[in-house]
N, C-alpha and C positions, 0 to 999 in steps of 0.2 A: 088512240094512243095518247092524243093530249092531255086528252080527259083524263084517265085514267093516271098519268102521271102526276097530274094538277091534282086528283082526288088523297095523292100519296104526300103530298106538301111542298109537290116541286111549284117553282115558278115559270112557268110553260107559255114562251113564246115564238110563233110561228108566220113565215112569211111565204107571201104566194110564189111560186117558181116563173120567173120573169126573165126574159131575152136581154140581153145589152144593147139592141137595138128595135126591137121588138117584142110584142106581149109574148109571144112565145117562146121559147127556146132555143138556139142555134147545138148541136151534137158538135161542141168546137172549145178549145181550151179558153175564149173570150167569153163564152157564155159562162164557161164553172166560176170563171175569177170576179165574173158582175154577183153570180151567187154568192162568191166566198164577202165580196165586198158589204153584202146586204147582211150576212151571219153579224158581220162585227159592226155594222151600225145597231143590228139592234142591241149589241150586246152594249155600247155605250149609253141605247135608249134604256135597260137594263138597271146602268147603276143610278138614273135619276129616278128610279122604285125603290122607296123605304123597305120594304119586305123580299128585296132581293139580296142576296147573296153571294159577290162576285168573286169571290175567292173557290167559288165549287162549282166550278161552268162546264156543263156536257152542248155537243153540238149534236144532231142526231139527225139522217136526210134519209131520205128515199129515193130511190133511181140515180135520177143525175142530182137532185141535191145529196147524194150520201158519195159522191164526188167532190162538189162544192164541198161541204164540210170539212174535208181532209185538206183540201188546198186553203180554207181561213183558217184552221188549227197551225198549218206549216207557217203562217205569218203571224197569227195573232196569239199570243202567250197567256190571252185571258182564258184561254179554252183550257180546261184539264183533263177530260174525256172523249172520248168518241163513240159513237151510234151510227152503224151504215143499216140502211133494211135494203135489201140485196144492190147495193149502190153500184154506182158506174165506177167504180175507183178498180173495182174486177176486171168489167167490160170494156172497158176503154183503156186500154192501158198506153196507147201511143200519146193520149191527152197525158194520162198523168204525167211523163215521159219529158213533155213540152214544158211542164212546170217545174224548172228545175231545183225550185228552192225546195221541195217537196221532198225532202232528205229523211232518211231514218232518224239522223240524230234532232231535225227541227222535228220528228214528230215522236218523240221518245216520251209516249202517254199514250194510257191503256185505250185497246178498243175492244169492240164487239162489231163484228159484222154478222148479221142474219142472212143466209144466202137459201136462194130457192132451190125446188130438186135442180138438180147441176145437168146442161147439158151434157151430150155424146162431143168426143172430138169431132164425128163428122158433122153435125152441127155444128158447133164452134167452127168449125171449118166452110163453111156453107156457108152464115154470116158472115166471114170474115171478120170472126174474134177470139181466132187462135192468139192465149195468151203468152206473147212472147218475153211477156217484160212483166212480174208481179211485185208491186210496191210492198204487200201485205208482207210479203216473202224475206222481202227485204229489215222489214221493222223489227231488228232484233234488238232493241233498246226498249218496248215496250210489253207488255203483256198484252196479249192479240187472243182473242176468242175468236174462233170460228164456226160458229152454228150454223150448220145444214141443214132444210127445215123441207122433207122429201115430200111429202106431198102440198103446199104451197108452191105456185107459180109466179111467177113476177106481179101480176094485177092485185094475188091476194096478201098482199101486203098495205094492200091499202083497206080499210073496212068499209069506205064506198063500195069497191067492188063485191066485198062480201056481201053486201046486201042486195047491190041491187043489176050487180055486170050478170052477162047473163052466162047459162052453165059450160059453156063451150071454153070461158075463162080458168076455167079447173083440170081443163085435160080430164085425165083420167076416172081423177079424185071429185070427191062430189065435196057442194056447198058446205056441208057438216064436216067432212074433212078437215076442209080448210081454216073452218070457222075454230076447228079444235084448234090447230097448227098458229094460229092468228093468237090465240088465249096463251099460249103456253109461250111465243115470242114475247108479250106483254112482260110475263114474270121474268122472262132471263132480263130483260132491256131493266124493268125494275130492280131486279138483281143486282144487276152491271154497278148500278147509280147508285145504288145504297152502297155498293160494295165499295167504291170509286170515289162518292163523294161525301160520303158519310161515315167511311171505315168504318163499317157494319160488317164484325167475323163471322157472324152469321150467312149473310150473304156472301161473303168471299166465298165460305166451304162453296157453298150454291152454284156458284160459279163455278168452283173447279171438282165439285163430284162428278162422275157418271151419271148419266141421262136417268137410269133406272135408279140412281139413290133418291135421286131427285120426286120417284114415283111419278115419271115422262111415259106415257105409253108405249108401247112398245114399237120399233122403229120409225116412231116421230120423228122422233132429230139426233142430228149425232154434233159432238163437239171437238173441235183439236183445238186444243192450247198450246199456247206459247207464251212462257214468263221468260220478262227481260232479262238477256246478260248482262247484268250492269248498268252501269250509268254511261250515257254518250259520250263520245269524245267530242267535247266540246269547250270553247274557252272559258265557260260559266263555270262546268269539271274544274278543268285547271285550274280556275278560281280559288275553287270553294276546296281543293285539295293544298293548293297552298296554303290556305289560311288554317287547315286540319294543322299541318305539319308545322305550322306556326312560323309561316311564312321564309322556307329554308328548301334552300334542294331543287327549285324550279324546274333544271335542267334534267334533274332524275326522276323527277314526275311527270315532264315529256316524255322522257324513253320509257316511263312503264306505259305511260297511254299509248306510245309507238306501234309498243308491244301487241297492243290488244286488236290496234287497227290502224296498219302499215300507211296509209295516205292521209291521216291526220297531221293538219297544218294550218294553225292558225292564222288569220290574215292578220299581215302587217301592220295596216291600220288600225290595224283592233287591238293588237299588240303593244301600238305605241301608247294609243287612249288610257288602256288599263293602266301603262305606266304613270301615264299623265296623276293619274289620280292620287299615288302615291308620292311622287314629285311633287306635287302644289302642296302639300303636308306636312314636306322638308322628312319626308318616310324614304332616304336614300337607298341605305340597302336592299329593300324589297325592290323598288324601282331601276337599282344596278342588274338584278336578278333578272327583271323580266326584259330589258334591254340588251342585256349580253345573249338571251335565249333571242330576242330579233335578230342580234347583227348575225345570230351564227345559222339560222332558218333565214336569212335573207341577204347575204354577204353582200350583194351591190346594193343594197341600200343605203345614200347616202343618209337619208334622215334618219333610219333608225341609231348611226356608227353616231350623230350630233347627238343626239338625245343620250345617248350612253356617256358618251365626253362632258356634257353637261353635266350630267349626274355625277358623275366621278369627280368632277371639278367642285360639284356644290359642296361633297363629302367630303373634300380637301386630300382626294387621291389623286396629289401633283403628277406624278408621276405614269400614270394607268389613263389620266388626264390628256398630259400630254401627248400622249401617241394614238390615243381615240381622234385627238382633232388635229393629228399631221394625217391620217388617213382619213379624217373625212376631206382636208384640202385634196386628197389624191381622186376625189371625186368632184371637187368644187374647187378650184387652184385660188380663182380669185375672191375665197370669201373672208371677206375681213373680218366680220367676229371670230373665227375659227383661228385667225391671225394674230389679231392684238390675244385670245385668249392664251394662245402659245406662249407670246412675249410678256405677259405678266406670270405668268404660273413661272418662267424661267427666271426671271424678278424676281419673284417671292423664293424660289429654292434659292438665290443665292444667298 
């Protein structure tokens, strides 16, 4: 798969699957996160290559790396794709579970998972990997491929095994099966990438025809899709819609995101930052805007109710001024700038 990517003009680098505390492995959400850590060193090792391209980054794993993968994507913003080959992000789903930052809206970017013939519940039940919890399911912010690939097994997704694991690795299907099943994975994954990182509409159709448009033999694989609804509710969103609307309405471009998905809530923190930015700019009104939307998503906050008063004072709204920083004393009695600002603003109105 490397090769074969590399031969297409990608820049293809790959690292060995390593334990966090040993050469091996642990089946535990500290080993995905040693993975996910190692995705994003190399992708720093990445940008010091003249012939790399960091603005069009797929992460792509297998087993438990196609686990890893999806928890460095949920942190690291340099990733803009995804590639699972039938990854543990399926099978495990109480790890991903443990990952909390591992949220639809942090992974609102296209995937492709390649999955093998699919167990029986009563397998799934056997193992004990009844899935009760599916991350995939959840990623409605992304366009999500899901190729079934029925006669592949979990081994032959790697083409070591096609060569040289031995035929009891095939179940049913025999070597040439697989070996098809393995060639026709190649071109969706190339697909995916052209389609993803190189807005090739060629390759999109590819991606979203029918197996048989595609000239896939006949019950190779099958695919369900999912294109994102929308953009996430996220405070980047909010952003980037305030400034659409030319920076007016804050509060009604919350409640339309409200709308879309009822536990959307920006943190405070993040809320006061953004204002900050505008404040240091002497950019009052926009900064009035995002502060009245804190104090009214976070009524006991006293720093957000100062920061409001601040800005209303810098704007010379004496009045809207003063009652911002008698209520934040009703939070902090004894704080004296909130004090002497009173007794001047009451100065200047006379």
């Amino acid at each position: 798969m490397c090769e074969y990517l590399a031969s297409q003009g990608y820049l293809v680098i790959a690292s060995a699957s390593i334990g966090m505390h040993t050469r091996s492995i642990n089946i535990d959400v500290d080993s995905a996160e040693s993975q996910a850590r190692d995705i994003s060193f190399l992708l720093g090792y990445a940008a010091t290559l003249p012939q790399a391209d960091g603005s069009h980054v797929a992460a792509i794993g297998y087993s438990f790396g196609g686990l890893a993968n999806v928890l460095a994507a949920a942190r690291d913003d340099r990733i803009s794709a995804l590639v699972s080959l039938d990854g543990s992000v399926r099978y495990f789903p109480a790890i991903v579970q443990q990952a909390a930052y591992a949220t639809p809206e942090r992974l609102a970017l296209p995937m492709l998972y390649l999955g093998g013939k699919p167990y029986t519940a009563e397998m799934m039940n056997r193992f004990k990997q009844v899935p009760t919890y599916s991350l995939m399911n959840q990623m409605k912010f992304s366009d999500l491929y899901n190729v079934t690939m029925y006669t592949m097994t979990h081994a032959a997704f790697q083409s070591e095994s096609l060569r040289l694991g031995p035929e009891p690795r095939f179940d049913e299907y025999s070597r040439e099966e697989a070996t098809l099943a393995h060639g026709w994975m190649g071109r969706y994954v190339l697909a995916f990438l052209n389609a993803y990182l190189r807005n090739d509409a060629a390759a999109l159709a590819f991606m979203n025809n029918k197996p048989a448009a595609n000239k896939v033999p006949t019950h190779l694989l099958v695919i369900d899709a999912h294109h994102a609804e929308g953009a996430p509710p996220t405070l980047a969103t909010m952003a980037a819609q305030f400034a659409k609307h030319g920076h007016k309405d804050l509060a009604g471009i919350y409640r339309d995101m409200r709308q879309r998905e009822a536990e959307f809530k920006p943190d405070e923190r993040s809320l006061i930052s953004w204002g900050e930015k505008f404040f240091d700019v002497n950019r009052y009104p926009e900064a009035i805007e995002i502060y009245q939307l804190s104090t009214s998503l976070y009524p006991d906050s006293a720093r957000a109710m100062f920061y409001l008063a601040m800005t209303y004072d810098r704007h010379h709204d004496n009045a809207l001024a003063i009652d911002a920083y008698q209520r934040v004393l009703g939070f902090w009695p004894d704080m004296v700038e909130a004090k002497q600002s009173i007794a001047r603003l009451k100065t200047t109105a006379k």
